[in-house]
Each structure stands twice: as C-alpha cells, then as structure tokens.
C-alpha positions as CSV (number, residue, x, y, z in Angstrom):
1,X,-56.6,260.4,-85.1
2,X,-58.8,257.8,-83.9
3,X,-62.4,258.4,-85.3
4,X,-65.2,256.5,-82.9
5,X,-68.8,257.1,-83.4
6,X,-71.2,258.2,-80.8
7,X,-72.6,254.5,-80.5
8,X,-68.7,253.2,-80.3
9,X,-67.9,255.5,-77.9
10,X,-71.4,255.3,-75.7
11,X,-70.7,251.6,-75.7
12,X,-67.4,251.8,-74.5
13,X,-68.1,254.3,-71.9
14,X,-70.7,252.5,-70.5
15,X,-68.5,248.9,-70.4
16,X,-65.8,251.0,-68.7
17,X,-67.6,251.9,-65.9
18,X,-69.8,248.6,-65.5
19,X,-66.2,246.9,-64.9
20,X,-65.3,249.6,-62.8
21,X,-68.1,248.8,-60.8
22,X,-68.1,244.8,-61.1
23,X,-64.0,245.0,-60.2
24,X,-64.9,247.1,-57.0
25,X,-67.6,244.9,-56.2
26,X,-66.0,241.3,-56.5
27,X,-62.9,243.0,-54.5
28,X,-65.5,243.6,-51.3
29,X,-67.1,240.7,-51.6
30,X,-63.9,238.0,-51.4
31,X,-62.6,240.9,-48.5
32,X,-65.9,240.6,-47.0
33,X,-65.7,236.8,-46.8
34,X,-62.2,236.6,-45.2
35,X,-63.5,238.1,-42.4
36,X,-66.5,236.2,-41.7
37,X,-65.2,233.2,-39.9
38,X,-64.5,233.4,-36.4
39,X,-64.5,231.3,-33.4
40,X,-64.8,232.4,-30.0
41,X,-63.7,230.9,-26.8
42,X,-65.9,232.5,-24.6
43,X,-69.5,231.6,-22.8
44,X,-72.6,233.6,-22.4
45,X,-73.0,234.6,-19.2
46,X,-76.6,236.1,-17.6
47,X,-76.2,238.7,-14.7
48,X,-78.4,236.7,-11.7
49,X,-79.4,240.1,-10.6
50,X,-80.0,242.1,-13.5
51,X,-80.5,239.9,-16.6
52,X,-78.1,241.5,-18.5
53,X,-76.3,239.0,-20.7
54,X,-72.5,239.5,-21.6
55,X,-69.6,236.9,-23.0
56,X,-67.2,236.0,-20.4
57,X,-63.9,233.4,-20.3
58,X,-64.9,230.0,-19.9
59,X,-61.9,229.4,-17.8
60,X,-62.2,232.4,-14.9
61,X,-64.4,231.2,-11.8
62,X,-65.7,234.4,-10.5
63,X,-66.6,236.6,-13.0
64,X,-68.1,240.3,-12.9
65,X,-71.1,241.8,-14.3
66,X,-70.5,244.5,-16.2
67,X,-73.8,246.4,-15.8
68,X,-74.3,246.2,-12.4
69,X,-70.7,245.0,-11.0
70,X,-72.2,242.2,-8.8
71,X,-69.9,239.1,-9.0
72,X,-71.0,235.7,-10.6
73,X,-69.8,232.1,-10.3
C-alpha cells in the first residue's frame, strides 16, 4: 500500500480542491468574457408624453411607446 502522512495527505487534499476551485473559476471567467461584447443597432427613444425611455430601430419612422402606446416620430 501507499503509506502518506497526515501532513502529505492534508497538503494534497488541500491542493486538490484549490485547483478545483481555480479550474472552475478561470472556466467562468474566459465564458464570462465571450459574452461581454455586443453592439446594438438600435436608438434610445424617450416617450414625449410619458418620459419613459425604451430602445427602438433606428430605421422605423413611427414608432410606439411601449408604456403608454402613444405613437412617436
């Protein structure tokens, strides 16, 4: 058999799960950063009536509010 002393075996334990930990943590963080950049094709729009601001396509004329439905150039 393998014979391991309590400081061995502490020591390994405890580097087992700190790369456990490291691995899961470097794997989120380069997921985390593919996501991040985006771009957007759309304006911010503010309601005339109600001040409620929303994103809407740049390229639609008339758009609609979607709080209080009134239409806005």
């Amino acid at each position: 058999m393998i014979e391991l002393s309590s400081t061995a075996a502490f020591t390994l334990y405890l580097s087992l799960t700190l790369g456990g930990v490291l691995g899961v943590w470097i794997y989120n963080h380069f997921r985390s950063r593919r996501n991040k950049i985006r771009t957007v094709h759309q304006k911010l729009t503010t309601c005339e009536y109600c001040h409620f601001a929303f994103l809407s396509n740049p390229d639609v004329a008339i758009v609609r509010c979607p709080q209080c439905q009134s239409y806005l150039k």
